[in-house]
N, C-alpha and C positions, 0 to 999 in steps of 0.2 A: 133578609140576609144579615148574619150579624159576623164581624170581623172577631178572630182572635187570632192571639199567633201561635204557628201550628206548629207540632213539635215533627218533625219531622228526624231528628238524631235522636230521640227516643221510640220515635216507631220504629228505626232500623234496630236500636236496641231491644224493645221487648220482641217484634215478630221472632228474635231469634228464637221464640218460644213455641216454636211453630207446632213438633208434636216430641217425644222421644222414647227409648226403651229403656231407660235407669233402673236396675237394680238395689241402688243400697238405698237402705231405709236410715241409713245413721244423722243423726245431728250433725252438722259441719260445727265443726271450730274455729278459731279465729287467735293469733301469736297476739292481736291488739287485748288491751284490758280491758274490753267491751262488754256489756255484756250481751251472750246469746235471745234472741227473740227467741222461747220455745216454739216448738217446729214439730206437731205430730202429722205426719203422712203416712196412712193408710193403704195407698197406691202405692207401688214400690216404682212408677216411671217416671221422673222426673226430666228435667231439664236448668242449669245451672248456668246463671249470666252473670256475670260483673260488669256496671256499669264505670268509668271512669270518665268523670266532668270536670271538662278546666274552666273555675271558678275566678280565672285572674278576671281585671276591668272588664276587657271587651268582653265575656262572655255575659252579662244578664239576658241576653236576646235567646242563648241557650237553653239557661236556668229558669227563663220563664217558658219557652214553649215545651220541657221536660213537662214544669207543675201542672203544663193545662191540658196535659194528651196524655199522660198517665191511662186514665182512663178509657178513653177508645182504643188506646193499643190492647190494653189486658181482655177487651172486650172480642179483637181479632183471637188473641189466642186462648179464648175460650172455646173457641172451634174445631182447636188441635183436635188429632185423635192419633195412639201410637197401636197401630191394628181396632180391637175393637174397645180399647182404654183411652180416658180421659188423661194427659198427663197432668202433672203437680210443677206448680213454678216455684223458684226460688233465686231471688235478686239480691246480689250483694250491690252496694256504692259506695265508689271513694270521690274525692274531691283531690284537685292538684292544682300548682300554678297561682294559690292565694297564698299572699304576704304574712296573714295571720297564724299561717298555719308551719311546724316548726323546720327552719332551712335547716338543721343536721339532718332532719330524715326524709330532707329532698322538696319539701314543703307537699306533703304528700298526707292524708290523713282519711284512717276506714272511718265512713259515716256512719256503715250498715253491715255483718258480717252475712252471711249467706242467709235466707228469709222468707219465708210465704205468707207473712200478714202483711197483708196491702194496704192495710190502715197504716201501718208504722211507715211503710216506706214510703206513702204519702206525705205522711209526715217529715221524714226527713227529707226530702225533694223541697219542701216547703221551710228546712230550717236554713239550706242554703245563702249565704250571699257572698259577693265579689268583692276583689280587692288585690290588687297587686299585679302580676307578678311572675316567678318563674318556674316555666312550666317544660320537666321534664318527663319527657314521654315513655323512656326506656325503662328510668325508675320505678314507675309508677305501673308497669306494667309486670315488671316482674318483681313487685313490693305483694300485689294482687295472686298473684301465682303463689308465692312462699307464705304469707298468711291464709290465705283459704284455703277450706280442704276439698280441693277439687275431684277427689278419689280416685280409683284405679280403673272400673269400670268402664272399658273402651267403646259401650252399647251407648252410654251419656251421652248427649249433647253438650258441651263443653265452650260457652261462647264468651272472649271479651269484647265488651264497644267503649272505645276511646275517642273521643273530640275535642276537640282542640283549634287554637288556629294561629302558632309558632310554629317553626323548623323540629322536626320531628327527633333532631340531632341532636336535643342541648340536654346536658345534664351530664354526670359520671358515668351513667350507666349504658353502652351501647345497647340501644333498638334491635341489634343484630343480635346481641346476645341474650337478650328479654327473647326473641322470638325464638331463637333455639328452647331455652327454658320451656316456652306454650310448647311445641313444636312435641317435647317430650313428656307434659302432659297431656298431650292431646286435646291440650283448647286450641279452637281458633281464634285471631284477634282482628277484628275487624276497625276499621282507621273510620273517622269522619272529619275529612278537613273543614271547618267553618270559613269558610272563604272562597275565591278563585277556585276551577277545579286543575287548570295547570299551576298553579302557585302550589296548590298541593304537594300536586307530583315534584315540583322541583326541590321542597322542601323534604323529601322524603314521606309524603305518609303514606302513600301508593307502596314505597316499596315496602315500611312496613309492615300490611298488611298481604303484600304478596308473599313473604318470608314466613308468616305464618298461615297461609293459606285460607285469607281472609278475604274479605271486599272493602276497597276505598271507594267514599262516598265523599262528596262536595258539596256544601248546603250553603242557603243564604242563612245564617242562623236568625237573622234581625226580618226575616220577610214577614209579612201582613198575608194571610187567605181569608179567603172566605167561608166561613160555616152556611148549613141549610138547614135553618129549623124546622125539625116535622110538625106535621097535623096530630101526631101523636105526644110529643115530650110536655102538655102538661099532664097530662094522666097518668104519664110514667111518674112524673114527679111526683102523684099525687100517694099512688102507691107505694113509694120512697117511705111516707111519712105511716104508713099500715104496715109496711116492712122491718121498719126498728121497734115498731111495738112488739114484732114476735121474737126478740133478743130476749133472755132470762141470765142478766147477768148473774157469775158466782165468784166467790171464791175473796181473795183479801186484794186482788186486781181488777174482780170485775167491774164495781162501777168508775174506774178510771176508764179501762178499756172500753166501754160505754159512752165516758163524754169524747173518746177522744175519737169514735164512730163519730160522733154530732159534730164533730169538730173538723174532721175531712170533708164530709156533708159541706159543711159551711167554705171549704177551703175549695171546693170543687166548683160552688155556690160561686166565688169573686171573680172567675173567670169570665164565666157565663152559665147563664142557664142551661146551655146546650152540655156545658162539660159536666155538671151536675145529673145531665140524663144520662151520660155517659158511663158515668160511677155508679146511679142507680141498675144500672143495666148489669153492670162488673156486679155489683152485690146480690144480683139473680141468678150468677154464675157457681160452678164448682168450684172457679179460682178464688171465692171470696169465703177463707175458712176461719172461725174465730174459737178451737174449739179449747181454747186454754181460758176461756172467761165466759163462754154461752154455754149452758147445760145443750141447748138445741141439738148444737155440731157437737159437744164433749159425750152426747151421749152416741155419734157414729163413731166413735175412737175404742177399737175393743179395753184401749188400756182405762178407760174409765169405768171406777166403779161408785153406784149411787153408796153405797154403803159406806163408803171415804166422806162421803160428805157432813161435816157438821153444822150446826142450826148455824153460827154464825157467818157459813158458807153464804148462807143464803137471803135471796131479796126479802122482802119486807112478806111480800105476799106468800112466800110458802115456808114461813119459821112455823116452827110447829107442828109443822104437817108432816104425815106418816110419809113411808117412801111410796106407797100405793097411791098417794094424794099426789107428791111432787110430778111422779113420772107420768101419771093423768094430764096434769098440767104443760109438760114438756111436748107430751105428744099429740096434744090441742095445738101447741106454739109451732111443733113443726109444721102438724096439715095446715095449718093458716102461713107459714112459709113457704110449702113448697106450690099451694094456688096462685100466692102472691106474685112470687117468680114466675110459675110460666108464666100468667099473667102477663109481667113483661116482657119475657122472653117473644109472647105470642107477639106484642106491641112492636120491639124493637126487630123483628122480623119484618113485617110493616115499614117500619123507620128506616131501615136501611134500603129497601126496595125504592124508596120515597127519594131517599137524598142520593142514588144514583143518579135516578130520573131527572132528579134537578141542577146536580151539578153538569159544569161544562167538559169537554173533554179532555181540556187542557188542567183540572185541578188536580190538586195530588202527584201528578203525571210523576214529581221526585220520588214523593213514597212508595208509589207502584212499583219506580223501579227497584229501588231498596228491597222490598219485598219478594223480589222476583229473584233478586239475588241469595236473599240468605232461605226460598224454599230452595233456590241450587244449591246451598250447604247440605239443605237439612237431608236429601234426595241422598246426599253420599252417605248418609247412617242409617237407608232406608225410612224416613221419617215421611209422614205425610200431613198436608192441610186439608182439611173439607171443603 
């Protein structure tokens, strides 16, 4: 058994991923000077979360069990299905409540603008740190509504998760009226007090996410569980490492977006071995798409074409080569991708059967119910889990 600390306000966060019927295919924007992750989705059913993390002192207990569960959560909502479709995710994050970041604009600052490369948002989960300070809830919630483009689209899943663990009240901007705002895009916001679950309530975060028709949750942020290593996670691991050989980085990003694959890898790696099975598991998935830097996935994108490509595009190994040579080569790297995955798809089938078996009844028992709550969201857009 090996101990980490388990994220439990990020699992209530991503399950919100559970399945959805999203229509627009558009890029979101973002009022920050950020710039966009490019974002091609193929599927037009998405689902749109914003997460919102208070960064002040007390939170590292937070900010670390976000970095280390990333993974197992993205791994539940690859189960999603919205009818017989796989939906598509996309995670914005801000940060609030840190000293460093600027008090005219409530100390409130986008990380992430709306998103489906999981490498990046790993990454910024991991650029995270604490400090300070004051943290207001209202602002920050309805700072997330006015910059994102949450769209019109009433078929969406529409989710914010906020945690925190101050009075829900402080700041210029009433809670009441951040929640009318969601209320009239039809997000919901869902509250996680880090603390007490009556200090919550007294503090208001109950009510604000009653006013937007969300769920309050209570966590120990700082708690210790227990993991249960399978009979399987090294073999998964091992296929990890036959898994990035079938990447064909391109383009004048790809081999950034490459090391920085190896670089999550290793960031999945410091936690435990186990959250490292976790991410190779997420990389077996549909949610794991890269297709702005791997010819693999660029070439499931109808908007790509080989014919755009020039020799500098490309790795070492295929300069010079005709396009009947490159696209041979591509379509070798996916069949050796998509064995690879099941492969571990078959494994972590196994793996989970395993570490039911093993845990006690009492684990998790917070996040189930977290879960049980937001499939009662997802139930009201007709959404389902498998």
């Amino acid at each position: 058994m090996k101990t980490i600390l388990k994220t439990t306000v990020l699992s209530l966060c991503l399950f919100g991923f559970l399945s959805c019927n999203g229509n627009s295919t558009k890029t979101p924007t973002s009022d920050i000077a950020l710039a966009e992750i490019p974002i091609h989705i193929p599927n037009k059913q998405f689902i749109k979360v914003a997460l919102l993390l208070d960064t002040s002192n007390s939170m590292d207990g937070l900010i670390d069990q976000a970095k280390a569960q990333l993974w197992e959560i993205v791994n539940e909502l690859s189960y999603a299905k919205c009818d017989d479709a796989k939906p598509n995710l996309q995670i914005a994050l801000y940060e609030y409540g840190n000293d460093n970041l600027n008090g005219d604009e409530g100390f409130i600052r986008q990380v992430l603008p709306f998103s489906s490369d999981l490498d990046e948002i790993s990454k910024q989960l991991f650029s995270l740190t604490t400090n300070g300070g004051n943290e207001y809830c209202g602002q920050v919630i309805q700072t997330s509504l006015k910059q994102l483009n949450w769209g019109n689209n009433q078929d969406n899943l529409k989710l914010i998760f906020i945690a925190g663990n101050e009075p829900f009240t402080q700041g210029k901007v009433s809670y009441k009226d951040a929640a009318k705002m969601a209320l009239g895009k039809d997000v919901t916001v869902n509250t996680i007090f880090c603390g007490d679950y009556n200090q919550g309530i007294s503090s208001y975060w109950k009510d604000g996410a009653d006013l937007a028709n969300g769920d309050y949750m209570a966590i120990n942020h700082n708690h210790n569980t227990t993991y249960v290593a399978s009979p399987y996670d090294d073999k998964i691991l091992q296929l990890n490492q036959k898994l990035n050989q079938t990447y064909v980085a391109y383009g004048s990003a790809g081999r950034q977006r490459k090391t920085l694959q190896s670089e999550q890898d290793a960031n999945a790696e410091t936690y435990s071995s186990a959250n490292a099975v976790s991410r190779t598991v997420s990389k077996s998935s549909h949610l794991y798409k890269n297709d702005t830097w791997d010819l693999v996935d660029a070439e499931k994108n109808k908007s790509f074409k080989y014919a755009d490509l020039k020799d500098d595009d490309l790795p070492a190994e295929l300069k010079g080569k005709s396009t009947a040579q490159i696209k041979a080569y591509v379509a070798k790297k996916s069949e050796e991708r998509e064995k690879i995955q099941q492969e571990v798809q078959n494994l972590n089938d196994k793996r989970r059967v395993y570490i039911l078996q093993q845990q006690k009844e009492d684990d998790n028992g917070l996040e189930n119910a977290m879960i049980k709550a937001i499939k009662t969201q997802a139930k009201k857009k007709n959404y389902s889990l498998e």
